[in-house]
C-alpha positions in Angstrom: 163.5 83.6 121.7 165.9 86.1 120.9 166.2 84.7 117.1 162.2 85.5 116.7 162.7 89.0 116.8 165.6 89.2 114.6 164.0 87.0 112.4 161.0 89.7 111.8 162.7 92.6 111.7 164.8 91.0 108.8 161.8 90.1 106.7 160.4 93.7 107.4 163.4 95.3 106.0 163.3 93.2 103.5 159.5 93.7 102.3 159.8 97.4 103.0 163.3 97.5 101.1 161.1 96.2 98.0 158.8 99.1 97.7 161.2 101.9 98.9 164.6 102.8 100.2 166.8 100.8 102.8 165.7 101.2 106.4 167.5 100.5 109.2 166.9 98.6 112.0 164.8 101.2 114.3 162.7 102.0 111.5 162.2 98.3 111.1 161.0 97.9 114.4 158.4 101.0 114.6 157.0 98.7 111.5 157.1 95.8 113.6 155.3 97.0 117.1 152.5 98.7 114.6 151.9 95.0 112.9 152.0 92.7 116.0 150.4 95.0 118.4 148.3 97.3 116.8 147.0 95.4 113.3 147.6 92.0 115.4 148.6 90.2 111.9 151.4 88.0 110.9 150.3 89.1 107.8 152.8 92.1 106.8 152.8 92.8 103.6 148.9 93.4 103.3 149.7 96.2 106.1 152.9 97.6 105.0 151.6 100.8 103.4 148.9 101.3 106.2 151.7 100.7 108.9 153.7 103.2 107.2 151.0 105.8 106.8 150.5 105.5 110.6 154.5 105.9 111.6 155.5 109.9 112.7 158.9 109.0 113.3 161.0 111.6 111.7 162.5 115.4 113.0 159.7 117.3 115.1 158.0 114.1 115.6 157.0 115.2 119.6 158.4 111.9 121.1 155.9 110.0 118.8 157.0 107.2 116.7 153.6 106.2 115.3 149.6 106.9 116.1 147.3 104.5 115.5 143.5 104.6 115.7 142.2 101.5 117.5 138.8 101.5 116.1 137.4 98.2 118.3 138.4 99.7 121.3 137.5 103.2 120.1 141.2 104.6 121.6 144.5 106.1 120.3 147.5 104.2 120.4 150.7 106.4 121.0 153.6 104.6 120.1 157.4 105.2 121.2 159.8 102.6 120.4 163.6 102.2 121.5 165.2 99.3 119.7 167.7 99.1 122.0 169.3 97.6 125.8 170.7 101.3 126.7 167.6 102.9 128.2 167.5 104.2 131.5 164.6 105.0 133.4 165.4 108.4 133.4 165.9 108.3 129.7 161.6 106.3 130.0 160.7 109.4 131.8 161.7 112.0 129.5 160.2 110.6 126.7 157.3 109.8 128.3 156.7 113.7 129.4 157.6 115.0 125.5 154.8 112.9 124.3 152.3 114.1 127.5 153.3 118.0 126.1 152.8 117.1 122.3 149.2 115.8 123.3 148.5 119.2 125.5 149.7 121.0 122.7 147.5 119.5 120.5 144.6 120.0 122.6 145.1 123.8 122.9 145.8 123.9 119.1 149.9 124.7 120.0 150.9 122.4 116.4 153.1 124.7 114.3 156.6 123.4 115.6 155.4 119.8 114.9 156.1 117.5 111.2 153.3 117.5 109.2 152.9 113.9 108.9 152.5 113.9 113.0 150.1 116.9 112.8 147.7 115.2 110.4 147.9 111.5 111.9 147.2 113.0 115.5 144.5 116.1 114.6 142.9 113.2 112.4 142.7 110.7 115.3 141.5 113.1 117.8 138.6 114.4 115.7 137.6 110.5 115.8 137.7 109.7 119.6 134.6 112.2 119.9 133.0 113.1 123.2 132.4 110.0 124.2 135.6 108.3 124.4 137.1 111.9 125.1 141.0 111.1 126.3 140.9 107.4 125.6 144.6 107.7 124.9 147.3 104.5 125.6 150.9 105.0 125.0 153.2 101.9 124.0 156.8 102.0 124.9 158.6 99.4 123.6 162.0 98.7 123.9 164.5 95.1 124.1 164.8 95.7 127.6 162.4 95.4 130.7 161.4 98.6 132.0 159.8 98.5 135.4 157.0 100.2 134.8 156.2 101.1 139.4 159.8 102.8 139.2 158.6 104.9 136.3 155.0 105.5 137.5 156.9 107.2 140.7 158.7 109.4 138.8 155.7 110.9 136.8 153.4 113.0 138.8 149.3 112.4 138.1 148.8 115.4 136.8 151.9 114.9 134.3 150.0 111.6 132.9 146.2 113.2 133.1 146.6 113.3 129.4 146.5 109.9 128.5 144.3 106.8 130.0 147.2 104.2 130.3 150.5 103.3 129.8 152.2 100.0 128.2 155.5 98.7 128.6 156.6 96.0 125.9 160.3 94.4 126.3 161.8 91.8 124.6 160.4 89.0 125.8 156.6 90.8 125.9 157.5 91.2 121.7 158.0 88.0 120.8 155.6 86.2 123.1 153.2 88.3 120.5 154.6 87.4 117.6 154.6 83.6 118.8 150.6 84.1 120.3 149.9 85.8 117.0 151.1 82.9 114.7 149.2 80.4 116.9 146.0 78.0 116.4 143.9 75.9 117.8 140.9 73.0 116.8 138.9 70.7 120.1 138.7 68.3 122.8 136.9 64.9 123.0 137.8 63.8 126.6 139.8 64.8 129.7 139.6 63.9 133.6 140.0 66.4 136.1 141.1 65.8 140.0 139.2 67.8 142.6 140.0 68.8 145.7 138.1 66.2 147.6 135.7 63.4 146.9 131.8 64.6 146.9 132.7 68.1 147.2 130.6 69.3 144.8 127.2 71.8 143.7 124.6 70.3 141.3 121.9 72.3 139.6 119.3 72.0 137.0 116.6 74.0 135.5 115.3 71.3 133.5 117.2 72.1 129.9 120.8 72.6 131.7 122.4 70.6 134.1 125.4 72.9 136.4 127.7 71.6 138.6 130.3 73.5 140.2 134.1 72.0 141.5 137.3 73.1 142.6 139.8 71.7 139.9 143.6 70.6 140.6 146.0 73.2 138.8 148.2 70.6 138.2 145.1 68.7 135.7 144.3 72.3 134.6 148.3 72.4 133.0 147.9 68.7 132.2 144.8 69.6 129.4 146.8 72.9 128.6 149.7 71.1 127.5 147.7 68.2 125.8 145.1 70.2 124.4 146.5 73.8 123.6 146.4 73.4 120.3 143.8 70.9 119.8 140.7 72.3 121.0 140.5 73.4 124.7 139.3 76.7 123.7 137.4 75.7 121.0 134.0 77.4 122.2 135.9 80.6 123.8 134.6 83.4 121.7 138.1 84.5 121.4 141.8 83.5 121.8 144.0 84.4 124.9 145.2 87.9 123.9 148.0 89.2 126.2 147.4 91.8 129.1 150.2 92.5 131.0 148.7 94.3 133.7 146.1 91.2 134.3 149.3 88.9 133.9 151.5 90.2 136.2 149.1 89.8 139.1 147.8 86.7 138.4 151.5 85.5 138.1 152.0 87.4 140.9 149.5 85.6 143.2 150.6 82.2 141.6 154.3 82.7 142.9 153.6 84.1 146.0 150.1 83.5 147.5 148.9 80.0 146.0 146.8 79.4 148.9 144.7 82.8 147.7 144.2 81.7 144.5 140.6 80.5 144.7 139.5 83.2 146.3 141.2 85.8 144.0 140.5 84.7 140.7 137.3 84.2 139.1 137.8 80.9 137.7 136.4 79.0 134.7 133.6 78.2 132.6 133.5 74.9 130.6 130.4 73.5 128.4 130.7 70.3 127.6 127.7 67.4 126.3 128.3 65.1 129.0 130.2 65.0 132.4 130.5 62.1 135.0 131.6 62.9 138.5 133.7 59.6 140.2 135.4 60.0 143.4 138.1 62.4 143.3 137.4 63.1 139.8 134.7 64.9 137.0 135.3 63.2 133.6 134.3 65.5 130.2 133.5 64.9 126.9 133.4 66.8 124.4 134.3 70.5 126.2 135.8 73.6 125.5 136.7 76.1 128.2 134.0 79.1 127.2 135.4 81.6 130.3 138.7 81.7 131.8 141.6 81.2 128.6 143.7 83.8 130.3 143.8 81.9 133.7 144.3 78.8 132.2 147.5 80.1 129.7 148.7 81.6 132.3 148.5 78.4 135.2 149.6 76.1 132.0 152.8 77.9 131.1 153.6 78.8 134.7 156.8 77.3 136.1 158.0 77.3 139.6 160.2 75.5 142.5 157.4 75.4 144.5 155.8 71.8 144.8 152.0 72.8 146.2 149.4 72.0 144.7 146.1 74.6 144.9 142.4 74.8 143.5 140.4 76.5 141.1 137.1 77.3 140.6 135.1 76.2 137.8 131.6 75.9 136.7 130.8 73.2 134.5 127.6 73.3 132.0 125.6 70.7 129.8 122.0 70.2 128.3 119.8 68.4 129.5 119.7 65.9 126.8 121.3 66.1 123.2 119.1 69.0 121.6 119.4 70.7 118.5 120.6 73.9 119.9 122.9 72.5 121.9 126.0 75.8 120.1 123.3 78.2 119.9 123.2 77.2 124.1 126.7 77.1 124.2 127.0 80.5 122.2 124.4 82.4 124.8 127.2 80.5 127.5 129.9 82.2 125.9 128.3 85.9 125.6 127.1 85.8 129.0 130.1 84.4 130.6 132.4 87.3 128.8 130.0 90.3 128.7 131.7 91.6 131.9 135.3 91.1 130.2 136.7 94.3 128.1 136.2 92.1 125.0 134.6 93.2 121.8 130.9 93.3 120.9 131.7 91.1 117.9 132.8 88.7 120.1 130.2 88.0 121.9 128.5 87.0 118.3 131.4 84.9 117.1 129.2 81.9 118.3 125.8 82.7 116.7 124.1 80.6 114.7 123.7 82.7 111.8 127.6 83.6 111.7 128.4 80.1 111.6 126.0 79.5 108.9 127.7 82.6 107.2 131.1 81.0 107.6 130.0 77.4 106.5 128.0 78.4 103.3 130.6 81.4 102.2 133.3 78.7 102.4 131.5 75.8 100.9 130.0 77.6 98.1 132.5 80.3 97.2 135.9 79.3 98.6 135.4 82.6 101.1 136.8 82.2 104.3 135.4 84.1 106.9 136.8 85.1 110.2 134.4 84.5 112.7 136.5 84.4 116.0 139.8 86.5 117.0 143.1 84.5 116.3 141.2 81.4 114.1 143.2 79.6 111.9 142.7 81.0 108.2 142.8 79.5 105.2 145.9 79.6 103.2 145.1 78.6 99.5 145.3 81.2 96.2 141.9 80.5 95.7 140.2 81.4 98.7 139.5 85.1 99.9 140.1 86.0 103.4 137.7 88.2 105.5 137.3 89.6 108.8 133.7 89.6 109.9 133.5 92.8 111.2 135.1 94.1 107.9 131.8 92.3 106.2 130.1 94.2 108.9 131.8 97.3 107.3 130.7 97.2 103.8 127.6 95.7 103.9 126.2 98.7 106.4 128.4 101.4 103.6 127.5 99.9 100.6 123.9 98.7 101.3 122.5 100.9 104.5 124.7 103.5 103.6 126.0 104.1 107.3 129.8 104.8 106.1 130.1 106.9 109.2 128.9 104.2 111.4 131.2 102.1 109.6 134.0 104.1 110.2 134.0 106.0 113.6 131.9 103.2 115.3 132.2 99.6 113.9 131.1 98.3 117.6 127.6 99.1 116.7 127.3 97.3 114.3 127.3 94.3 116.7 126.0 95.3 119.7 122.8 97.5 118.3 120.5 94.8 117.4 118.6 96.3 114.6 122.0 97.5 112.9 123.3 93.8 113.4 120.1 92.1 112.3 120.1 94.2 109.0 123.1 93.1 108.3 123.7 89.5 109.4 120.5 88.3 109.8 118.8 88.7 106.2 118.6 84.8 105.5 121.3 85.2 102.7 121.6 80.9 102.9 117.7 80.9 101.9 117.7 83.2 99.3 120.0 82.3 96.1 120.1 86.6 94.8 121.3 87.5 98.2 123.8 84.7 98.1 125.3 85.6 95.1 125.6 89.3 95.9 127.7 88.9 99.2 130.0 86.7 97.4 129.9 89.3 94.4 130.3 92.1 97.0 133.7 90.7 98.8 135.3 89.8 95.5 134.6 93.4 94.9 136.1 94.6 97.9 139.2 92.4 97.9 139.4 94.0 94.6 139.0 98.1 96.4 141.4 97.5 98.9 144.1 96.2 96.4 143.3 99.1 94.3 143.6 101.6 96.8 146.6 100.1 97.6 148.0 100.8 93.9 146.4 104.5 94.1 148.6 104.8 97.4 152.1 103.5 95.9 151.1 105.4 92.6 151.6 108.8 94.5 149.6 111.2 92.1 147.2 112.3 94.5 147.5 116.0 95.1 147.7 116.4 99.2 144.3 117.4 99.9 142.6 114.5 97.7 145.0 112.5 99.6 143.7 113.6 103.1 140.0 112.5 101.4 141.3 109.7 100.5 142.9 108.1 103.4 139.6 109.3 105.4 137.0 108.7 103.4 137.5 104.8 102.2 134.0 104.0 104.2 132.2 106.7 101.9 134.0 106.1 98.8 132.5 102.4 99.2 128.9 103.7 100.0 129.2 106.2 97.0 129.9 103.2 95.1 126.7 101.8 96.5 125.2 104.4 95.5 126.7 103.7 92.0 125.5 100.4 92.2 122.0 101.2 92.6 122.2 104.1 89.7 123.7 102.1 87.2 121.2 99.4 87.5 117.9 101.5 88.1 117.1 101.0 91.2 116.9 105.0 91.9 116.5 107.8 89.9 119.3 110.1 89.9 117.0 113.2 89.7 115.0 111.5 92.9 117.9 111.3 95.0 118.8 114.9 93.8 115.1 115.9 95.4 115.6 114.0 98.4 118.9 112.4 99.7 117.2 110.5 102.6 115.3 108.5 100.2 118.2 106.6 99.6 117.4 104.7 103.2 113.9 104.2 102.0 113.9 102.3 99.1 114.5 98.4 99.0 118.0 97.4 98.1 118.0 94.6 95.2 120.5 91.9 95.6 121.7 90.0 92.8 125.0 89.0 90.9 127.5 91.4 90.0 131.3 90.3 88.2 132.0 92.2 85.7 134.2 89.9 83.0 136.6 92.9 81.0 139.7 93.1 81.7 139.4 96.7 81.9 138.0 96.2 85.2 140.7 97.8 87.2 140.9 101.0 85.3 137.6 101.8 85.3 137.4 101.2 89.3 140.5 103.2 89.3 138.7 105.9 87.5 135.6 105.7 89.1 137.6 105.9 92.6 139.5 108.7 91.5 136.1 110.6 90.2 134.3 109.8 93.8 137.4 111.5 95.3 137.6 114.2 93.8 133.8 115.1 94.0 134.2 114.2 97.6 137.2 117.1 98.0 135.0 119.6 96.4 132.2 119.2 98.5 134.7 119.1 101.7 136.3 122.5 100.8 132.5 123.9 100.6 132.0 122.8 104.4 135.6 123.2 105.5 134.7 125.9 107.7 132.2 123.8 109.6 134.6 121.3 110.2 138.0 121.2 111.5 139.1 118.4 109.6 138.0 115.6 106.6 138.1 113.2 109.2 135.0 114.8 111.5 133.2 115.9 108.5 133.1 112.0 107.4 132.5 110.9 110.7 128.5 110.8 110.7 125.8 109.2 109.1 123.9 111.9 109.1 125.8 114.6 107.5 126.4 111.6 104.9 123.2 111.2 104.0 121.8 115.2 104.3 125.3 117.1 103.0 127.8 114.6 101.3 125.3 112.0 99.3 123.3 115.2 98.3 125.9 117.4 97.2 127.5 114.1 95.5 124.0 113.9 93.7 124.1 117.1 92.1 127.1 117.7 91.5 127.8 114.5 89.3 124.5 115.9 87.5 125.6 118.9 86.7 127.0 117.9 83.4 126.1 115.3 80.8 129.8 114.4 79.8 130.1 113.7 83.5 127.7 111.3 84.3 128.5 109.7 81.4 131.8 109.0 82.2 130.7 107.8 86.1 128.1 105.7 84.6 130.5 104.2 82.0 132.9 103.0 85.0 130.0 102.1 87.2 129.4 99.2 84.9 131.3 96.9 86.5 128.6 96.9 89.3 125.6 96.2 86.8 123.8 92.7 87.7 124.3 89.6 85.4 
């Protein structure tokens, strides 16, 4: 295991070593932590300047390696990491009360002895917790060795912690059973027989479409199908992989090694839908099943070693229809949401079986080699001609670049799932039905694969003065709404001087899908310029409010002052002279229809 962790901190070095000077080893693994368990990608070098933007790591730093925004789980991620054995707890504990007085500090506006790169990362991540999530703050301490995090909690008063909502400990071990998860897969399962705990002990019901029936299962069958079907389709219908908790671990390990016989009655147990079952004797036979509620139990029981020889139960609830219907995964999907909504698990999710995201997924891919990411922890496709995309980062640009909701977009991407008529208006539109509204999403993903590599070489570039810089690494939602809004200009849709009367109309008017690649090679350096022009409009109007705000990142964190202050100003200001709309219009036709 040990050679997995070496292993990634030597490609690290080596990708960062490519685009700037040598880093050592520590530095290597701030980089590391930030990718595995904050981006949650094997995917590095699509993160590398994003990780490094997030890394505070240097003199005055407060204790704080990196700070990342979590924006699924709506919390800031402290990070502190010790690439090393020789940590005492002692040494845990002093570190762990710098960072508590950097965050105080911060909260009574006590910055001026901090690096700037800390000050702006932190301030910028506060301003987007807002009241609502108000101290949602985790710190990760990573480190090679195991820290025992009850010897450390005694040495910390509550008070001394009140700052922060929890504390992680990742060692060694924690590390690369994260990389390992993270480069995982898994497909589904045709057939499996369970043992149960006694012949005819069983609970049937049926409500006429679905037929229930509830068993206690042997663990020993339960690490039987984990080790046959891992990887070949036993979670199949979860709505999402197991992710690692080591808080829920630890006492279900716990529990496991030393009170077995509680097990039943501790844990909730499982929920598998399957098309058929057949109870016989001792046994319940399934075909066709995926476990839908319980992948954390069932990792945990399937890699779970011990001396001890007794066997013990679990609960599980087993579901099918009926008969064969044509519903049967839009059933299975409603299984899935209701079995998890009580789980700390994400509101997209919960949708990762709905119908129209698989259609989504099936026609994207089919038709334009697009692969979409339905489901946490899926199996991408690798190939140079197909894109990749997450679809809460479709979620993303559709709501910025065609309901012009940037701020939604970027402070509160959950909504987008779990407010119906946000979702609806952007998932359910009938885009398979309707050939226009095809070929726009397809257009619109090319484009923003294309954004996000350019912002990427505006990034490396360096020529952004600081405060366009500050805009810039803030305001990527509104850039890609303004260039909605470009989108819509350039092809008549509105009228400039109408949205210059009344910015609200923008929400009004019907968006018109349709086709849009533009062919030139000068493709990239007119985005570039047209980024760059959005930005710097976007700067001006910022320093005109700066007094109402306390940073870019709150004044772009609303829809509303969007819409009523940033799309108006943007409106006149690209008005005011010819020579510039010209220019803005020129660059903007590489989002004209065809």
């Amino acid at each position: 295991m040990e050679e997995v962790l070496k292993s990634e901190i030597s490609k690290i070095k080596e990708l960062v070593e490519m685009k700037k000077d040598l880093i050592s080893d520590e530095m290597a693994f701030n980089f590391l932590i930030l990718q595995y368990f904050c981006y949650n990608s094997k995917n590095f070098h699509d993160n590398i300047i994003f990780i490094n933007d997030n890394i505070t790591d240097e003199k005055n730093d407060g204790g704080i390696d990196f700070v990342y925004f979590d924006e699924d789980e709506s919390k800031i991620i402290i990070g502190q990491n010790k690439y090393t054995y020789n940590i005492n707890n002692n040494d845990v504990v002093a570190e762990l009360r710098k960072i508590f007085d950097t965050i105080k500090n911060f909260n009574k506006g006590r910055i001026g002895s901090y690096n700037d790169k800390l000050k702006r990362n932190l301030i910028e991540a506060l301003d987007r917790l807002g009241e609502e999530n108000d101290g949602n703050i985790e710190i990760y301490f990573s480190s090679l060795k195991d820290i025992n995090s009850e010897i450390i909690f005694n040495k910390i008063t509550e008070e001394e912690r009140s700052c922060v909502s929890d504390i992680r400990f990742f060692s060694e071990r924690d590390i690369e059973d994260r990389i390992l998860s993270i480069q995982d897969t898994v497909e589904k399962v045709n057939e499996f027989k369970f043992e149960i705990d006694k012949a005819k002990n069983f609970l049937e019901y049926s409500n006429g479409k679905l037929n229930g029936i509830f068993v206690n299962i042997s663990h020993l069958s339960l690490q039987k199908a984990y080790n046959l079907y891992k990887d070949k389709g036993l979670f199949d219908l979860n709505i999402r992989r197991y992710i690692r908790n080591k808080a829920v671990d630890d006492k279900i390990k716990e529990t496991l090694e030393n009170s077995r016989e509680d097990f039943w009655f501790l844990n909730n147990g499982l929920t598998i839908a399957c098309n058929e079952y057949k109870v016989d004797g001792k046994f319940i036979k399934l075909y066709d099943f995926s476990i839908v509620n319980g992948g954390q139990t069932t990792n945990l029981i399937g890699t779970y070693t011990s001396k001890k020889n007794d066997s013990f139960y679990i609960p599980c609830k087993i579901i099918m229809p009926e008969e064969k219907i044509e519903k049967t995964e839009e059933l299975f999907s409603k299984i899935a949401e209701a079995t998890n909504s009580q789980k700390p698990i994400q509101p997209k999710d919960l949708k990762s079986n709905a119908p129209e995201m698989k259609r989504l997924k099936s026609w994207l891919f089919k038709e334009y080699r697009i692969d979409l990411e339905i489901k946490r922890g899926e199996k991408k496709v690798k190939r140079n001609d197909v894109i990749n995309i997450k679809n809460d980062e479709l979620a993303q640009i559709i709501n910025s670049f065609v309901l012009q909701g940037p701020g939604t977009s970027r402070s509160n991407k959950k909504a987008l799932f779990s407010t119906p008529k946000k979702y609806n208006a952007i998932f359910r539109k009938g885009y398979e039905k309707d050939k226009s509204k095809k070929e726009f999403l397809s257009s619109l993903i090319v484009f923003y694969q294309r954004y996000i590599c350019i912002i990427l070489k505006i990034l490396e570039s360096k020529k952004l003065p600081p405060d366009e810089l500050n805009v810039f690494n803030n305001g990527k939602q509104v850039i890609f709404a303004l260039l909605g809004v470009m989108y819509r200009l350039v092809n008549n849709d509105i009228n400039l001087n109408d949205l210059k009367d009344d910015s609200k109309m923008i929400e009004d008017v019907d968006f018109v899908y349709g086709k849009f690649q533009y062919k030139e090679d000068d493709i990239d350096e007119r985005l570039i310029n047209l980024i760059l022009d959005i930005v710097e409009v976007l700067n001006r109007i910022y320093e005109e409010k700066k007094a109402d705000y306390n940073s870019v990142s709150n004044f772009f964190k609303t829809d509303k002052v969007y819409i009523e202050h940033i799309l108006n100003k943007f409106s006149f200001t690209i008005s005011k002279k010819d020579k510039d709309l010209k220019e803005f219009l020129e660059n903007a036709e590489i989002l004209k229809r065809i």
